[in-house]
C-alpha positions in Angstrom: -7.9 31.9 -46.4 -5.4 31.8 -43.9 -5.7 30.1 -40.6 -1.9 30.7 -39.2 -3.6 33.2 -36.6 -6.4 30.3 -35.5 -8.6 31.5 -37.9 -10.3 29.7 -41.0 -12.2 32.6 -42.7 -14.3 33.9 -40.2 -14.1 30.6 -38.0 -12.2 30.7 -34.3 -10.5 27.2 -35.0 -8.8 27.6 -31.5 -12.2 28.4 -29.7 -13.7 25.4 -31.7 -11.0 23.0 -30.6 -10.9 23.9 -27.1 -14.5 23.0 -26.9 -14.2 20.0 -28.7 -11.8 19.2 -25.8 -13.8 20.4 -23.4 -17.0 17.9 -24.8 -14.9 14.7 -24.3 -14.4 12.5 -22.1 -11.1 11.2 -21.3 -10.6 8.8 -18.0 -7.4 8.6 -16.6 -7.5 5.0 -15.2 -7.9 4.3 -11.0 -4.0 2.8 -9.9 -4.3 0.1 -7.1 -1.7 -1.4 -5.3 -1.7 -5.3 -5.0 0.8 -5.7 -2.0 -0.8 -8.3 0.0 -0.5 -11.9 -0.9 -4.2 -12.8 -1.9 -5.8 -10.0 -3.1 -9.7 -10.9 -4.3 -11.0 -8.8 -7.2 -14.7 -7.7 -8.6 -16.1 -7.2 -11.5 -16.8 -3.3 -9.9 -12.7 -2.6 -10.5 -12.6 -3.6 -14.0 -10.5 -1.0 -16.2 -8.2 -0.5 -13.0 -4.6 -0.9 -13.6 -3.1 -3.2 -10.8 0.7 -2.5 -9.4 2.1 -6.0 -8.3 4.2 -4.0 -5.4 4.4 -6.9 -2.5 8.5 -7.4 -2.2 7.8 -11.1 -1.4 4.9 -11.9 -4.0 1.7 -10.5 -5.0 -1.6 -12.9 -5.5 -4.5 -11.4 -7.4 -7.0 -13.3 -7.8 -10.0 -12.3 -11.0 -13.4 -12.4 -11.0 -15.8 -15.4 -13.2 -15.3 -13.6 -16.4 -18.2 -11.3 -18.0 -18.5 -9.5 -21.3 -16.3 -6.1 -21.1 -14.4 -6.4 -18.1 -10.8 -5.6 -18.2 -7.5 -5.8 -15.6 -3.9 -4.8 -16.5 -1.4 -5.6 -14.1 2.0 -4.0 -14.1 5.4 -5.3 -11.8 6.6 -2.6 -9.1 8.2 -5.3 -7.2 10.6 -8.0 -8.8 9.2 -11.2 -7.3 7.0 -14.0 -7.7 3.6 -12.9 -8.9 0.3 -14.6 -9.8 -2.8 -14.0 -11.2 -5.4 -17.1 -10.5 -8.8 -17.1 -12.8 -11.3 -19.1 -10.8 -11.1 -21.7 -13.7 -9.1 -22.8 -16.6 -10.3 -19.8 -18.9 -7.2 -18.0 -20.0 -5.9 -17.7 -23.3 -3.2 -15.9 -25.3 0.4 -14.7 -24.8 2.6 -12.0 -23.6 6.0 -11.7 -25.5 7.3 -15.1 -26.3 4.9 -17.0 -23.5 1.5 -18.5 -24.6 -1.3 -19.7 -22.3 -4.1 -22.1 -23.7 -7.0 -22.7 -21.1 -4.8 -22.2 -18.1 -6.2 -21.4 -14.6 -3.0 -19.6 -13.3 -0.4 -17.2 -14.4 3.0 -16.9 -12.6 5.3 -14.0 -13.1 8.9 -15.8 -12.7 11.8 -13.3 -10.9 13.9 -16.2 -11.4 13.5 -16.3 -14.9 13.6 -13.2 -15.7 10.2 -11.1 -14.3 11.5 -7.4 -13.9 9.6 -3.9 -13.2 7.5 -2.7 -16.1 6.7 -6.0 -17.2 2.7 -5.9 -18.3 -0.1 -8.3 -18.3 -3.6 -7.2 -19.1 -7.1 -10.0 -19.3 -10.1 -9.1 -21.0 -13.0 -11.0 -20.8 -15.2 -11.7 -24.2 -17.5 -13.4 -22.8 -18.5 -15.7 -19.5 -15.9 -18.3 -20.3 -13.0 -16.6 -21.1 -10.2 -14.0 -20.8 -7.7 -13.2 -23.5 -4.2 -12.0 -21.9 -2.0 -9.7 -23.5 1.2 -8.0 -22.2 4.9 -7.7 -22.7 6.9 -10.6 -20.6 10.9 -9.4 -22.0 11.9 -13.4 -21.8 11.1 -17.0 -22.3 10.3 -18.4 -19.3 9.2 -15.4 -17.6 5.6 -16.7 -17.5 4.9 -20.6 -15.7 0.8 -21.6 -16.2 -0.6 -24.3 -14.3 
């Protein structure tokens, strides 16, 4: 059986695929510009992906963690950055920086912070979020 013309036997594979396509559900995620200097966020904007874009300093500031929710942040703008949980709930590490109950995460331009550099918190539960990104340097991260 051949299937070099998008055929298997008597099948359309092409017609199957493009239905298969057509039957899921891919979500391109909402882009939102942080370029104030205390930006609030809700639980509502979880999955969003966050542009840190103020020239003088972005602060976003996350929700009391649930189950599920998710923010990734991203640096347009080289400059000082933070992201402030409203407690000491965040753990984990981006590139060579690690964070162990820690209420506030500071993107450094001083030490290194450039465009492209990625930070994403996850809530497992309602007393924590796990942070994950890519930081290029040592000291690119400060946690109070």
């Amino acid at each position: 059986m051949s299937h070099s013309n998008g055929k298997f036997g008597s099948v359309d594979t092409g017609f199957l695929f493009s239905n298969y396509l057509k039957s899921q559900s891919i979500v391109q995620p909402v882009v939102s510009t942080i370029a104030t200097t205390g930006t609030t966020l809700s639980s509502s904007q979880s999955g969003q992906l966050f542009v840190l874009n103020k020239t003088s300093g972005s602060i976003a500031r996350l929700p009391v963690p649930s189950a599920g929710i998710s923010f990734q942040f991203i640096v347009g703008a080289t400059a000082g950055h933070s992201i402030i949980a409203p407690s000491a709930c965040i753990y984990g590490s981006a590139g060579p920086n690690t964070a162990n109950a820690i209420a506030r995460v500071n993107l450094q331009p001083t030490a290194g912070s450039i465009r492209g550099d990625t930070l994403t918190f996850t809530a497992v539960d309602s007393s924590a979020y796990y942070m994950f990104g890519s930081a290029h340097t040592t000291g690119t991260l400060s946690f109070a």
